[in-house]
C-alpha positions as CSV (number, residue, x, y, z in Angstrom):
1,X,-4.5,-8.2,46.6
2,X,-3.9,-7.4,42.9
3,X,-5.1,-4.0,41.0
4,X,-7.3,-4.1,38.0
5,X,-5.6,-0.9,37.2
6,X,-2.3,0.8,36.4
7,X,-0.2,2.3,39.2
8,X,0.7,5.8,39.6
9,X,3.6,6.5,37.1
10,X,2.6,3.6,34.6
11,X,2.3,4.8,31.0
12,X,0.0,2.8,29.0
13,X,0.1,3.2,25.1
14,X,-3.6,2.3,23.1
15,X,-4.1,1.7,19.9
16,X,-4.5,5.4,18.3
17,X,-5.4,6.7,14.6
18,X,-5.2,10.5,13.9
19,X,-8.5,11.3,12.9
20,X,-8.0,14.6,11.3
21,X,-5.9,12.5,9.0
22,X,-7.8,9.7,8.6
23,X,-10.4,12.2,7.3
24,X,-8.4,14.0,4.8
25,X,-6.7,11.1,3.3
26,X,-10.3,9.8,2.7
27,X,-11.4,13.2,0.9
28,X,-8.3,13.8,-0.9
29,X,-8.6,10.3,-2.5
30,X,-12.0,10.8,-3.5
31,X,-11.1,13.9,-5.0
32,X,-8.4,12.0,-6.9
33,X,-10.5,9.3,-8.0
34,X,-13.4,12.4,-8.7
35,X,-11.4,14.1,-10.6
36,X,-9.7,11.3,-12.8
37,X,-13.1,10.7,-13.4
38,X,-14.9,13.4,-14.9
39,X,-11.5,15.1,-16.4
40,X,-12.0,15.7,-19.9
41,X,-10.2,18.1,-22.7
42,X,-13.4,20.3,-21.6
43,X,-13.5,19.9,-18.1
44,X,-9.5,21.0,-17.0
45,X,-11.1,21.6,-13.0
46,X,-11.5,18.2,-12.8
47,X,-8.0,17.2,-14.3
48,X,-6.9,20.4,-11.5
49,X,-8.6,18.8,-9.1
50,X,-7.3,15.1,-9.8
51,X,-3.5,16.8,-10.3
52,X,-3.8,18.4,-6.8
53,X,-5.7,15.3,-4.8
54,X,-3.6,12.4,-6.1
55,X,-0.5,13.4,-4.3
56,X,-2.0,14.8,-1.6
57,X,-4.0,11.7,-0.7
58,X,-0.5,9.8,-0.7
59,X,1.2,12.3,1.9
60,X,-1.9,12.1,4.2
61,X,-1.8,8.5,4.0
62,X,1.9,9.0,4.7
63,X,1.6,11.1,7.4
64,X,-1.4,8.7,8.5
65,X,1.7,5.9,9.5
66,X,3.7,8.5,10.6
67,X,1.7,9.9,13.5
68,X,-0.2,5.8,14.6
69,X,0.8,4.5,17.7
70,X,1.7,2.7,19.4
71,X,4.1,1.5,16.6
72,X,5.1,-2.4,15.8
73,X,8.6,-1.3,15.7
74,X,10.5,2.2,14.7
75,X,12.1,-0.4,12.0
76,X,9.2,-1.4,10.7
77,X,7.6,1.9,10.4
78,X,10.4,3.7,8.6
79,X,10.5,1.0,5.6
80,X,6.4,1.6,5.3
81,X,7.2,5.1,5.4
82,X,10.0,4.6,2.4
83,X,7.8,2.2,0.3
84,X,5.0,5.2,0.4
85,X,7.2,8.2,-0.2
86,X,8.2,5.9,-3.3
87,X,4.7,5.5,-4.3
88,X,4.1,9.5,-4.0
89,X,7.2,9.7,-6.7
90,X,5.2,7.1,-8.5
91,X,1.9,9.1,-8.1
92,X,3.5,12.0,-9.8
93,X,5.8,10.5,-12.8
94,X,2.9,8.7,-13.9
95,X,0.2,12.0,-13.5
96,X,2.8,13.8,-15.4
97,X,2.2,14.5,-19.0
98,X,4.8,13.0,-20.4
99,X,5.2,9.3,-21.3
100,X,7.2,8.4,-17.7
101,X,5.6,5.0,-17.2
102,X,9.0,3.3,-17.0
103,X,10.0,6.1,-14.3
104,X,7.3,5.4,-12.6
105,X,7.2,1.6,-12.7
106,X,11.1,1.8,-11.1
107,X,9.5,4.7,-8.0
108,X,6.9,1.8,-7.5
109,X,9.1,-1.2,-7.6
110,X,11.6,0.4,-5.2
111,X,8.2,1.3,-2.9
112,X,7.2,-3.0,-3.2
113,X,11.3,-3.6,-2.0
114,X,10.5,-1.2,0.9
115,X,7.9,-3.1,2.1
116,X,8.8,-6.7,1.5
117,X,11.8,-5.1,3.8
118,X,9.5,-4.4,6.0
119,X,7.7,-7.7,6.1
120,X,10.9,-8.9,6.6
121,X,11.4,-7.3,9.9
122,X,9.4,-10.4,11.9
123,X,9.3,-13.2,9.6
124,X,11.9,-15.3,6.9
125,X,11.2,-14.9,3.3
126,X,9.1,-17.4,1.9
127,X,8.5,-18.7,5.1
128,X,4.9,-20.1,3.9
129,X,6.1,-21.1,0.6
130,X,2.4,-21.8,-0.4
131,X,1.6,-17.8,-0.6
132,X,4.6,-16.9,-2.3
133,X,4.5,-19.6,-5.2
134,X,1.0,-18.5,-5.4
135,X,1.1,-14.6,-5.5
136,X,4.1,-15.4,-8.1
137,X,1.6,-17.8,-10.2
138,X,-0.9,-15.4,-10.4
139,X,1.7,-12.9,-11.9
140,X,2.7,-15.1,-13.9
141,X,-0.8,-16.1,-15.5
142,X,-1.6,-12.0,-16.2
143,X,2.1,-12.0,-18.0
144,X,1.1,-14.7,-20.0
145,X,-2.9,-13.3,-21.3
146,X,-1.4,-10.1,-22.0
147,X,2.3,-11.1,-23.1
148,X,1.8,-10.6,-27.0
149,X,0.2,-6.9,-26.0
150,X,3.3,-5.6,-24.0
151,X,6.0,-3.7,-26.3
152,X,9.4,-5.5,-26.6
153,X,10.8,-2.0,-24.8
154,X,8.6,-2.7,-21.5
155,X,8.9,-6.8,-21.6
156,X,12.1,-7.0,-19.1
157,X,10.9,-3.9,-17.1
158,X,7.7,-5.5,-16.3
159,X,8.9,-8.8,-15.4
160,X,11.1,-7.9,-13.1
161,X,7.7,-5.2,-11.7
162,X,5.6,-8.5,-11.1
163,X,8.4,-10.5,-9.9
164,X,9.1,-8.0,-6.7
165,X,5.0,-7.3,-6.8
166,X,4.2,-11.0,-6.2
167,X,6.7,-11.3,-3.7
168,X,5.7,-8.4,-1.7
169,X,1.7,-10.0,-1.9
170,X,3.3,-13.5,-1.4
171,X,5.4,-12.0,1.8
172,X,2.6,-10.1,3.6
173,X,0.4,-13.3,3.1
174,X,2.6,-15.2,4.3
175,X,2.9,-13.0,7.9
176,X,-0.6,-13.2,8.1
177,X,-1.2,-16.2,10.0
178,X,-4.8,-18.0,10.7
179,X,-6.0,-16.4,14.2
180,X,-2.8,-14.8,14.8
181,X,-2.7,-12.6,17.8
182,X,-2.4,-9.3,16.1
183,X,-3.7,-7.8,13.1
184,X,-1.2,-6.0,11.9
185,X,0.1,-8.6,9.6
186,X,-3.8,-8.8,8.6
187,X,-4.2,-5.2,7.5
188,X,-0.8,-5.4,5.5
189,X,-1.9,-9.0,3.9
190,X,-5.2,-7.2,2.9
191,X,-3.1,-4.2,1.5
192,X,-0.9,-6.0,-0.2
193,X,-3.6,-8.1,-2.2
194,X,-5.1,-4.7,-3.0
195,X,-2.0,-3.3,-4.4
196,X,-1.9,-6.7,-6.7
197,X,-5.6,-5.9,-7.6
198,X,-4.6,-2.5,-8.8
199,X,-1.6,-3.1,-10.3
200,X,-3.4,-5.6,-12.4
201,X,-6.6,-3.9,-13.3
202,X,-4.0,-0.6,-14.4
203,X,-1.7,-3.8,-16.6
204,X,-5.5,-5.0,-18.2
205,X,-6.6,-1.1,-18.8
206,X,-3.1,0.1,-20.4
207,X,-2.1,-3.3,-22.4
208,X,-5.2,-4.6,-23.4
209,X,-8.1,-3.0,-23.7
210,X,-9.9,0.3,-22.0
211,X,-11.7,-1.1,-18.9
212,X,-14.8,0.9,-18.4
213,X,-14.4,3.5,-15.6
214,X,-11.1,2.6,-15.2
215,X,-9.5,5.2,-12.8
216,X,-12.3,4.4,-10.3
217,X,-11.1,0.7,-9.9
218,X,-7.2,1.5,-10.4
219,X,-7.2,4.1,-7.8
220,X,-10.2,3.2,-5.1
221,X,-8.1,-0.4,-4.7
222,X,-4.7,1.5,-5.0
223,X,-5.7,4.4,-2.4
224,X,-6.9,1.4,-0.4
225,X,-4.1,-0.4,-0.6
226,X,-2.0,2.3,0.6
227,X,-3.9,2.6,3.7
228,X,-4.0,-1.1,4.9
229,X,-0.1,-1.2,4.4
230,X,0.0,2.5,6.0
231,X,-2.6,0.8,9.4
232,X,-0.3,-2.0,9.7
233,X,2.4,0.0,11.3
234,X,0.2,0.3,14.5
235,X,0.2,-2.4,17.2
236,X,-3.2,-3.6,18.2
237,X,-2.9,-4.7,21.8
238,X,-2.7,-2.0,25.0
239,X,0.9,-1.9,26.6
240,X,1.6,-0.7,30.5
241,X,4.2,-0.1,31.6
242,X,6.9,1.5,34.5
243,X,5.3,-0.5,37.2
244,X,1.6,-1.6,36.0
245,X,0.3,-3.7,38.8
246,X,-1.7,-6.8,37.5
């Protein structure tokens, strides 16, 4: 007769999200997003604040995918973990005061290449083809609408930024498939869009025209981006093993 339940010696691994961290990622960003806010040339608290919470929420959500288990695979972790320690040296080239917006463009690209790598890790690139000519149309359509606003300095840095963008959004979509098993490929599909979302709602506010309350939309999707891409390291299902009796 069979046992509902694990053996003596069986290890079994569930699903597990540090909450400590979950909870300061969450405050940190909102301090970020606060701060960015309400900063003003009168009001250098809020600036302090945004300066001190923008990186910080990027480490937590770093250290977030560092401590989930049990993981999809050590692989796949450690290229999430590179694509957001890329974004954190985006985070701060582009909070600096100088002009670094081509610095940071290159941090964020190489993050995007860190994660298509990991996307890569269980599934062929352009394996749906549908996603990937998609995610790269709708690059190309925001190129196009703000094309004549882009300087001729940033034309070839930015086309190659949406290329590997839309491929990363293309890729994650395309491991996402309808009632798969496990949502891991989900949560980094869902990420991924968000990143695209952000990315293109910072393009519309910084080449176009001022977008009103910009840094709330640029860094609530971005921060939330981060954190679907950051959950999809952890497995979903419960595994037993060293001698689980069925």
């Amino acid at each position: 007769m069979s046992s509902s339940h694990p053996s003596v010696g069986s290890t079994v691994h569930r699903p597990y999200l540090h909450p400590y961290l979950a909870m300061g990622a969450t405050v940190a960003a909102a301090g970020a997003i606060l701060g960015a806010v309400l900063a003003s040339p009168a009001a250098d608290g809020w600036r302090l604040l945004h300066w001190l919470c923008k990186p910080l929420a990027t480490v937590l959500i770093f250290a977030l995918a560092w401590h989930a288990r049990p993981v999809l695979s050590t692989r796949y972790r450690r290229r999430i973990l590179a694509g957001i320690a890329c974004s954190l040296l985006g985070d701060v080239l582009l909070m600096l005061p100088q002009d670094l917006f081509v610095p940071g463009l290159v941090a964020f690209l190489c993050g995007h290449l860190c994660f298509i790598a990991a996307f890569l890790d269980d599934s062929r690139f352009g394996a749906r083809p549908g996603w990937l000519l998609a995610s790269l149309a709708y690059g190309a359509l925001n190129l196009y609408l703000l094309w004549d606003s882009i300087g001729a300095a940033l034309r070839v840095p930015v086309i190659v930024y949406v290329v590997v963008l839309a491929s990363m959004g293309g890729q994650a979509l395309g491991r996402a498939r309808p009632l798969a098993r496990h949502g891991s490929a989900h949560r980094a599909a869902v990420g991924a869009l968000l990143f695209m979302l952000s990315d293109t709602l910072l393009a519309w506010n910084r080449f176009h025209a001022a977008l009103p309350l910009a840094s709330l939309w640029v860094l609530s999707t971005y921060y939330l981006a981060l954190w679907w891409i950051a959950r999809s390291v952890q497995r979903d299902d419960t595994v037993i093993e060293a001698g689980a009796v069925q």
